[in-house]
N, C-alpha and C positions, 0 to 999 in steps of 0.2 A: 682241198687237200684232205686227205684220207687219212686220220691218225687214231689209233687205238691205245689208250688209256687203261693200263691195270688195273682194275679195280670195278667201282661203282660210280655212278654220276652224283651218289651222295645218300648213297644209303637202297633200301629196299620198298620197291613201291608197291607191295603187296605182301605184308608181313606174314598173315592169314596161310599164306601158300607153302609155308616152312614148319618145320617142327623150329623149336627150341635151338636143337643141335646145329640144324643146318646156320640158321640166322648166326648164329656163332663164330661159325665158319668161315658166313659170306664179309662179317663184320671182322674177320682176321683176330677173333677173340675181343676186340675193343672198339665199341662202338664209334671211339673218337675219332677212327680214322678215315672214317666218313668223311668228317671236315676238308683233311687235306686233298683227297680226293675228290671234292665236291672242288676247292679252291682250284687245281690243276685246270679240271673243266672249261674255269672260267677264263684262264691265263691264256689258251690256244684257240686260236682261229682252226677253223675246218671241220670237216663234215666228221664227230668223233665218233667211234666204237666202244665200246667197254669189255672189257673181255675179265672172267671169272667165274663163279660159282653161280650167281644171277645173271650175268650177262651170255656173251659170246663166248664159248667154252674154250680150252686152251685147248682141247685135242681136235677141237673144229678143221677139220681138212682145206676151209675157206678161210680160213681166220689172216694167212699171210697177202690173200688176193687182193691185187692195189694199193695195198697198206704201202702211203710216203710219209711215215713216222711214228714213234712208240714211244710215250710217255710211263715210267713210275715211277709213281709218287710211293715214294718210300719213309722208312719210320728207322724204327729202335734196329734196323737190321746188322748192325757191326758192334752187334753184342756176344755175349757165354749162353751155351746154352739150348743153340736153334740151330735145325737142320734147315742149310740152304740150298741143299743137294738139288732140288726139283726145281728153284728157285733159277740157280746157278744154268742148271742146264737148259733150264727154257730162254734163257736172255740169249746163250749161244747160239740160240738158231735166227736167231733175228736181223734183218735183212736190211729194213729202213734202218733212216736213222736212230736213233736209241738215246733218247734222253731220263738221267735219274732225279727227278728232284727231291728235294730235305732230307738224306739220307743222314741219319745219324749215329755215334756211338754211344753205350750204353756204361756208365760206373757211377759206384756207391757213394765215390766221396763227391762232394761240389766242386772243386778244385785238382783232380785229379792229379798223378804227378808222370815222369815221364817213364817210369817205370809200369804204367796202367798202359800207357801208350802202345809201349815192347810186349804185353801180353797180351790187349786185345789184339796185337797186330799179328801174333804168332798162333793164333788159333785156328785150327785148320778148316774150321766150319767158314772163318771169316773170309779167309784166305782167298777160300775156292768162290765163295762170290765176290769178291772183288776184282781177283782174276778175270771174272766172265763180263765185269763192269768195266773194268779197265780196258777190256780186249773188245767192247760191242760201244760205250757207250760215246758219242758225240759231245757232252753234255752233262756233268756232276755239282748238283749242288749241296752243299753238306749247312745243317742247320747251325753251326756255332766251330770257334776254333780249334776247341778239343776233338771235334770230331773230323775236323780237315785234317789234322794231324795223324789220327787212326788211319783216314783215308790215303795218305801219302804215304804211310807208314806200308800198307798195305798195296803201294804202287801204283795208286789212280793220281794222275799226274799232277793235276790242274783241279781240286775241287772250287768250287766259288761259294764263298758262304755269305748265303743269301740267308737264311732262318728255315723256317714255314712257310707256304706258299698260303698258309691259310690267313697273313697279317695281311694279304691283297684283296682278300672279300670286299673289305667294308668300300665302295665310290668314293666316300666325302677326303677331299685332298688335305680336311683341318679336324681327322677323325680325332687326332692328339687334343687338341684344344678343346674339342667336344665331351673327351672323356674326361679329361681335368675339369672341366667346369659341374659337373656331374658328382665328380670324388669331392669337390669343395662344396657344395651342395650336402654333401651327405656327413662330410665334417660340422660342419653347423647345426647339423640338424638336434632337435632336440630330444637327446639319450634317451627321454619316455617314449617317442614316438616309433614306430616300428620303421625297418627297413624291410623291403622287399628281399631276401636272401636267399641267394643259391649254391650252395656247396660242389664245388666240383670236387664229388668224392671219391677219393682212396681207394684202392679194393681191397676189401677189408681183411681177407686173409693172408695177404701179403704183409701189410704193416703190423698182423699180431706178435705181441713177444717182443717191438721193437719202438725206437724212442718215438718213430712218425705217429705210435699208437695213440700217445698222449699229446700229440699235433692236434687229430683227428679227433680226438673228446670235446678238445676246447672249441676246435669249429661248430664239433654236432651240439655241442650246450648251447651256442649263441644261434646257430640253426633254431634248433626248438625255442628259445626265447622268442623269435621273429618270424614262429611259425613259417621257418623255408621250408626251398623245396631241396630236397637229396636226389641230387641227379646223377646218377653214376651209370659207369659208361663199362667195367669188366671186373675181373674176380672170380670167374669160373659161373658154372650153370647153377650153382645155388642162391648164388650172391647176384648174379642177374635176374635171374627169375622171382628175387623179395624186391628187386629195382624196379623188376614189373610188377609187381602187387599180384604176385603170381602161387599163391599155395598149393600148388597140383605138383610144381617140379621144385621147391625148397623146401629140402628136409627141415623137421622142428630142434632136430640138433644144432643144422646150421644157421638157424636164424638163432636161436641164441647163442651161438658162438659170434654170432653177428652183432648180437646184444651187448656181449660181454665186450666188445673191442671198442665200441662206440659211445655208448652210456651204461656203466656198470650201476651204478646209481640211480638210476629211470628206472621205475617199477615197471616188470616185464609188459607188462597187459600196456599200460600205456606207450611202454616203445611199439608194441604192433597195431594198436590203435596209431600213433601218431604214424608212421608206417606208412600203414593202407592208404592214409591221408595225403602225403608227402611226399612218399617214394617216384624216383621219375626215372626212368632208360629208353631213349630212342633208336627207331631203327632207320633213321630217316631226318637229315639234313632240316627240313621245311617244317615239322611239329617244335622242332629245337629251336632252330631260329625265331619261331613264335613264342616259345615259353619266354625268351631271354627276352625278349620285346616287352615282357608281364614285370621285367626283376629290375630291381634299383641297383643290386650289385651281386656278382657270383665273386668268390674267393674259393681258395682249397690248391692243392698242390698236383693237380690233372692239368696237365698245358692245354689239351684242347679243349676242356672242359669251361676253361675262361676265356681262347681264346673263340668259342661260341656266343660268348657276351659280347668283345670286342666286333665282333665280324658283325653285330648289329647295332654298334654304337654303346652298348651297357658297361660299363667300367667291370673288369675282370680282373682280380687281383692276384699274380700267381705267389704262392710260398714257395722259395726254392728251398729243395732239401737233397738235389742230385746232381749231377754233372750236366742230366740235359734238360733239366730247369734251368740251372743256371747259366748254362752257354746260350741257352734261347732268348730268356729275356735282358741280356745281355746284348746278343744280335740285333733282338728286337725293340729294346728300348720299351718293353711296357711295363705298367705298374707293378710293381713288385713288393713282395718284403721277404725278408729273411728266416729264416725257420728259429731263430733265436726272439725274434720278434715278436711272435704269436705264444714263443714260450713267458716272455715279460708281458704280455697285456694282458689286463682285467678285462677288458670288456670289447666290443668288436668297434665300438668308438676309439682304444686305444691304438687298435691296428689300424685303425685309418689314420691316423696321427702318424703312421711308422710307416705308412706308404710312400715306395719311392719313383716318382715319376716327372719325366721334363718334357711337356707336351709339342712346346717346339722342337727338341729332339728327335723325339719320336716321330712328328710329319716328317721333315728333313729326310730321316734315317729311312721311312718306308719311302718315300719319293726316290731317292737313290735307289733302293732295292727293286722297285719298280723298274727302273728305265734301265738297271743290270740286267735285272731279269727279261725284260724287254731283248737286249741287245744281244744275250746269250743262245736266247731262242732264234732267234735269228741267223745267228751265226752257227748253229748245230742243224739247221733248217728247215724249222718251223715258221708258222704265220704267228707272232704277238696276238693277241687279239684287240678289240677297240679300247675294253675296259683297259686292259693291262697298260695299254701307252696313256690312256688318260690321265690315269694316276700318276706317273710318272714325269707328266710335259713340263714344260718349266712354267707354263701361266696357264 
């Protein structure tokens, strides 16, 4: 079966070959979304395509030939803000079947009310891709309830809310149990001894001027305590480019405004010394999954940033501070805490005390997800693949 895939197969395998700009580009502005795309990958049987900015071009005059299905893995798309004009009209032309998965909406507060509903539904950016999803797509699955709700709201009929496609990475059918035994491990451990840490970091000029500001202190202070590493995944080309340990394209303004939002209190020269040291951004699925292989635990309020930890077994612990934090791990049943949580604890032993997670739950709840998602593919007219039913069987 012939199916083309939006996207990348999980990032870019020759980063060397790009400017800055481009890589940016091909990354959709956020590294992160490499994951889900890598995850999609995994989910379908058949000989795939990639089509994008590194792959198979969208104006390719062969790009429709034999194509028997169309996967996107989508994001933050039914949000304020984004022209989905080019978007919108490219779905229309598509021929195969047309499947969207994790499609999600985007608001401020965690708990959203139904008046967020009525507005993201009435935004004519939204509108007009949902329109071209509703009218093409076989196949919608939205990451959490809030965003089914957008989605219906907006006239796609039947979404299924499955989460992230990226909770189906990990094989092990008792990943639940394994990351609990891990998180209980790291509870006991002894407060002097260091942990392995990795901040799935914020982009920094987003949260400046705002309460997630002083989120982000308290993580980067127990960061630097346990000598982690800051992996950040978007924030514009300055704030990527100090992730790269890159001084040719971050301005010295914007590294210490980078300074300022993070550790105002770290003497400057030591923030870029520790920096140079610790800074981490990938453009590419397989060096990430390797780092997370190195860490005892990632935290921070980037979903796929931790759910990069989980996809290797590493206990990833999300702070929810937004509507699609908290409708994901909600979906998804993973470790979580509260953005009030990280505001009471002393020390990164305290926030492990305040994590909230039920590892039988969590197998249970991905097992189901599995054999829906299984059975959805199928029924929109895709091959499952071997992995996807595995996880899913009953024994």
């Amino acid at each position: 079966m012939q199916v083309a895939i939006m996207g990348t197969p999980g990032g870019v395998e020759d980063a060397s070959r790009y400017s800055l700009h481009e890589l940016i580009q091909i990354a959709g502005q956020n590294t992160g979304n490499f994951l889900f795309q890598y995850a999609v990958s995994l989910l379908v049987a058949g000989d795939l395509r990639f089509i994008g900015r590194s792959g198979m071009q969208y104006s390719d005059p062969n790009l429709h030939a034999g194509l028997e299905g169309m996967i996107f893995p989508a994001a933050n798309h039914l949000r304020r803000g984004a022209d989905w004009s080019s978007l919108a009209g490219f779905l229309k032309t598509v021929k195969a079947p047309l499947g969207v998965m994790g499609i999600g909406a985007q608001a401020a507060d965690s708990r959203p009310s139904e008046a967020e509903v009525v507005a993201l539904s009435s935004e004519p950016e939204i509108q007009a891709l949902a329109e071209a999803i509703a009218a093409k797509a076989s196949l919608v699955t939205v990451r959490g309830a809030f965003s089914a709700e957008v989605a219906r709201a907006c006239g796609i009929a039947d979404p299924l809310i499955l989460g992230c496609p990226s909770l189906l990475i990990n094989p092990k059918r008792d990943l639940g149990q394994r990351l609990a035994k891990r998180i209980d491990e790291l509870k006991r451990r002894d407060p002097a001894q260091r942990i392995k840490l990795g901040l799935a970091a914020a982009a920094p000029f987003e949260i400046r001027e705002t309460p997630k500001a002083d989120i982000e202190r308290k993580l980067f202070k127990w960061l630097v305590a346990n000598d982690g590493l800051y992996i950040q995944q978007s924030g514009g080309p300055d704030a990527i480019a100090f992730a790269l340990r890159d001084t040719r394209h971050a301005s010295l303004g914007a590294v210490r405004s980078i300074w300022q939002v993070l550790a105002p209190d770290m003497a400057f020269e030591d923030f870029i010394d520790y920096s140079m040291r610790r800074n981490r951004l990938f453009w590419n699925v397989e060096p990430w999954f390797a780092q997370m292989r190195a860490l005892d635990l990632v935290a921070g309020t980037r979903f796929h940033g931790n759910m990069f930890a989980i996809a290797e077994g590493v206990p990833g612990v999300f702070v929810a501070h937004d509507s699609r934090t908290q409708e994901l791990v909600e979906t998804m049943q993973t470790p979580w805490v509260d953005f009030t949580d990280v505001e009471g604890a002393e020390s990164l032993q305290d926030l492990l005390q305040a994590v909230r997670f039920d590892p039988a739950a969590f197998d249970a709840n991905r097992r189901r997800i599995a054999r829906e998602t299984t059975a959805a593919l199928r029924g929109a007219g895709f091959e499952p693949s071997e992995h996807l039913q595995s996880l899913g069987a009953d024994s």
